[in-house]
C-alpha positions in Angstrom: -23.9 -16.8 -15.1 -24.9 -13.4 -16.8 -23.1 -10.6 -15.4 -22.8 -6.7 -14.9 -18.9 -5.7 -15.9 -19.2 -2.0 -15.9 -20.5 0.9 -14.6 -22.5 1.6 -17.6 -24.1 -1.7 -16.7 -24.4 -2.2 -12.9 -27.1 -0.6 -11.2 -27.2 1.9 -8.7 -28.7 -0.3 -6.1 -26.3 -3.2 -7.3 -23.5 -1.0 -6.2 -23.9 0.6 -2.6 -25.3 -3.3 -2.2 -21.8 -4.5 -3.0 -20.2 -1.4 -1.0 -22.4 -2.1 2.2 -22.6 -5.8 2.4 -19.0 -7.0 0.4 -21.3 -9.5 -1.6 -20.4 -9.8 -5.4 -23.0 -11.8 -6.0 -24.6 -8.6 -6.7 -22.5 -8.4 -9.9 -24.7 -11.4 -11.4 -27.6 -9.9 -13.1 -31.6 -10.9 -11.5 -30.0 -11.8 -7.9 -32.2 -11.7 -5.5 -31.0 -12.1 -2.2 -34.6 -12.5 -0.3 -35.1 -15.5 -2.9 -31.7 -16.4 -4.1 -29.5 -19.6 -3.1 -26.7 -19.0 -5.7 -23.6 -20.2 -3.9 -20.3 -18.6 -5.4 -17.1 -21.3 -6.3 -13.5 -20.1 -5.6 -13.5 -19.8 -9.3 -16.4 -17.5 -9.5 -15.0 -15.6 -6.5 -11.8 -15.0 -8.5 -13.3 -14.0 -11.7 -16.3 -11.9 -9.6 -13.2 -10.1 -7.4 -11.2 -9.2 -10.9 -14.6 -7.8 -12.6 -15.3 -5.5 -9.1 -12.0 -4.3 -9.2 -12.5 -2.8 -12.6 -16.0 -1.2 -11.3 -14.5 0.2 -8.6 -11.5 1.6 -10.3 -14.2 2.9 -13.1 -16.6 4.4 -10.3 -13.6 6.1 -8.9 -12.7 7.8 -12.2 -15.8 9.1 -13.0 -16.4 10.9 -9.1 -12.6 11.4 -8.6 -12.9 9.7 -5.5 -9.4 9.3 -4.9 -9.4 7.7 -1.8 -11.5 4.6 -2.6 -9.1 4.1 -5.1 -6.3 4.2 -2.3 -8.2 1.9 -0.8 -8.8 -0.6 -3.4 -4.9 -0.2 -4.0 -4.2 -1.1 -0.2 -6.5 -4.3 -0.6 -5.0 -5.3 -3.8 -1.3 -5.1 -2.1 -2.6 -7.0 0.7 -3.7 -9.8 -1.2 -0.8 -9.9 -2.8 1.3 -10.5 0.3 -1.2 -12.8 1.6 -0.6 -15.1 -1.8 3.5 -14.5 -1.1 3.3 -15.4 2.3 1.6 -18.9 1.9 3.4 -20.4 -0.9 6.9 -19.2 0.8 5.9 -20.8 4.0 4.0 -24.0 2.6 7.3 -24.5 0.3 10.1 -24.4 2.8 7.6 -26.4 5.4 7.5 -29.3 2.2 11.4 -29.0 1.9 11.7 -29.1 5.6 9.4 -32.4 5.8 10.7 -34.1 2.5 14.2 -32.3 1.3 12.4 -31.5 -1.8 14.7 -28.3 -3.6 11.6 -28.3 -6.4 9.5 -26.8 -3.9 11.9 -24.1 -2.9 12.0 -23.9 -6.7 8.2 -22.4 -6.3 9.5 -19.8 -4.5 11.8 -18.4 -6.9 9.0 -18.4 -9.6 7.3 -15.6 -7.7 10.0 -13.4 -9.3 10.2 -11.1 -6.7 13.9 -10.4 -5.8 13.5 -10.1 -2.2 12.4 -13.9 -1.8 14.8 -15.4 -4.3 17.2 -18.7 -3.2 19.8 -19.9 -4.5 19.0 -23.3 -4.9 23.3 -24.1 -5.8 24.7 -22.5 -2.2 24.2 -23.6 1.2 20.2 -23.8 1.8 20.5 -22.7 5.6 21.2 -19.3 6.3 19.1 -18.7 3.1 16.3 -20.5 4.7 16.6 -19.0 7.8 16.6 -15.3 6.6 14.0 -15.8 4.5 11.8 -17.5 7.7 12.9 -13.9 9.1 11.7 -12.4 6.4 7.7 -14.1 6.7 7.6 -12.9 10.0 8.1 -9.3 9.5 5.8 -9.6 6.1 3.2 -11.6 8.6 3.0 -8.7 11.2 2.8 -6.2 8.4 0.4 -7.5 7.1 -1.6 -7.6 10.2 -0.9 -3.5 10.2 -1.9 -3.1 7.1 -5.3 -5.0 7.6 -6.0 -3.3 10.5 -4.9 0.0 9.0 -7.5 -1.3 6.3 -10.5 -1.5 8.6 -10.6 1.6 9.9 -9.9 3.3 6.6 -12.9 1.2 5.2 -15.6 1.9 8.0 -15.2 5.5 7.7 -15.5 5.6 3.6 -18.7 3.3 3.8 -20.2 5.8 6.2 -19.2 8.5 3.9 -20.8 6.8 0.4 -23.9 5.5 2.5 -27.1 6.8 1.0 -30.6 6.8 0.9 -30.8 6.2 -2.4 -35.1 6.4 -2.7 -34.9 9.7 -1.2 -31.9 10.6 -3.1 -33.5 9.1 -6.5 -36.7 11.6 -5.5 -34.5 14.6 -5.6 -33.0 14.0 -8.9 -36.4 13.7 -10.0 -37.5 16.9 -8.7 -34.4 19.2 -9.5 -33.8 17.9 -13.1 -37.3 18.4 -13.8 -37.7 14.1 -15.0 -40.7 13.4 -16.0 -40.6 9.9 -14.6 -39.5 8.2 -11.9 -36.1 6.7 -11.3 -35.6 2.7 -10.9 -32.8 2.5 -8.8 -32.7 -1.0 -9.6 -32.3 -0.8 -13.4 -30.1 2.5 -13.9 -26.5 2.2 -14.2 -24.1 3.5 -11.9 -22.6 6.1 -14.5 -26.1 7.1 -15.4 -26.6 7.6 -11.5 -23.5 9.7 -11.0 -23.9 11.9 -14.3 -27.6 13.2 -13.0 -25.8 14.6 -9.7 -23.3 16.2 -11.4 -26.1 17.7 -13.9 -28.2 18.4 -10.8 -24.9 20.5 -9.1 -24.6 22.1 -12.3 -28.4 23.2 -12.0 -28.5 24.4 -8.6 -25.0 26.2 -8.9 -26.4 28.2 -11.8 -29.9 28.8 -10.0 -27.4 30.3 -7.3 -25.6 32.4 -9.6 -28.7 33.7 -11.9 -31.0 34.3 -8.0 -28.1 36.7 -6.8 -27.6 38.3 -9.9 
């Protein structure tokens, strides 16, 4: 599976695609999703997720588009409780069924502090706080998703273009003498003509009223 990994690479289309719709299969390079039946593994979803990322990250960089980075950020931490919260509760459910302490063993290879045990004191209050502890990480991770949401509808209404009618303006206001493929030029490419286009219609403001 050949694939875009940058924003040198990706195309413009590629990337409000991925913005608007959430599909990385986008990131593979000639997908067509009129003719395509390319079906993504939990494999390819993992290495596809970790390659957007870096995109993203990138894309935000180069506009200074601070808050999709925030963003990105929130759904990173998210995930991350999401992956803390099912092996803590799968583990003490297996020690609960089977008295197993190399499942609550799991839990201390997370090496995060707060979920630690003590696999050489008495298991119960331990067990119990930390089953206090799920819950509170459960609902906040319900906040934060929902929290999430809203902060995601209103940035995709804000980066939604019209990108024929936007390519169509380059074209006219940085003079190209050809026609932009919106299909074939890279995101980075994309952003550096608007900021040369700003730059030109700033200074035809400044020489006009001078």
């Amino acid at each position: 599976m050949k694939l875009f990994k940058s924003c040198s690479t990706l195309p413009v289309k590629n990337f409000f695609q991925i913005i608007e719709t959430d599909d990385l299969r986008y990131l593979t390079k000639k997908f067509d999703i009129e003719n395509s039946k390319l079906k993504l593994s939990n494999d390819d979803i993992a290495i596809l997720s970790s390659i957007w990322e870096e995109i993203y990250f990138e894309y935000c960089e180069i506009t200074s588009n601070h808050k999709l980075k925030s963003i990105l950020k929130k759904q990173c931490l998210i995930q991350e409780w999401e992956t803390i919260y099912y092996v803590v509760t799968k583990c003490i459910n297996i020690f609960d069924v089977y008295g197993t302490k190399e499942s609550l063993d799991l839990i201390n290879r997370l090496n995060d502090k707060k979920y630690q045990i003590n696999l050489d004191k008495p298991l119960g209050i331990q067990l119990n706080k930390l089953d206090n502890k799920m819950k509170g990480l459960k609902n906040k991770i319900k906040i934060f998703k929902i929290k999430l949401v809203n902060s995601v509808k209103e940035d995709k209404e804000e980066v939604k273009n019209n990108l024929e009618r936007d390519a169509l303006y380059l074209e006219r206001n940085l003079d190209l003498k050809r026609a932009i493929d919106i299909s074939k030029t890279p995101i980075k490419t994309w952003v550096q003509m608007i900021e040369l286009s700003k730059e030109k219609a700033k200074e035809y403001g400044k020489n006009r009223y001078k």
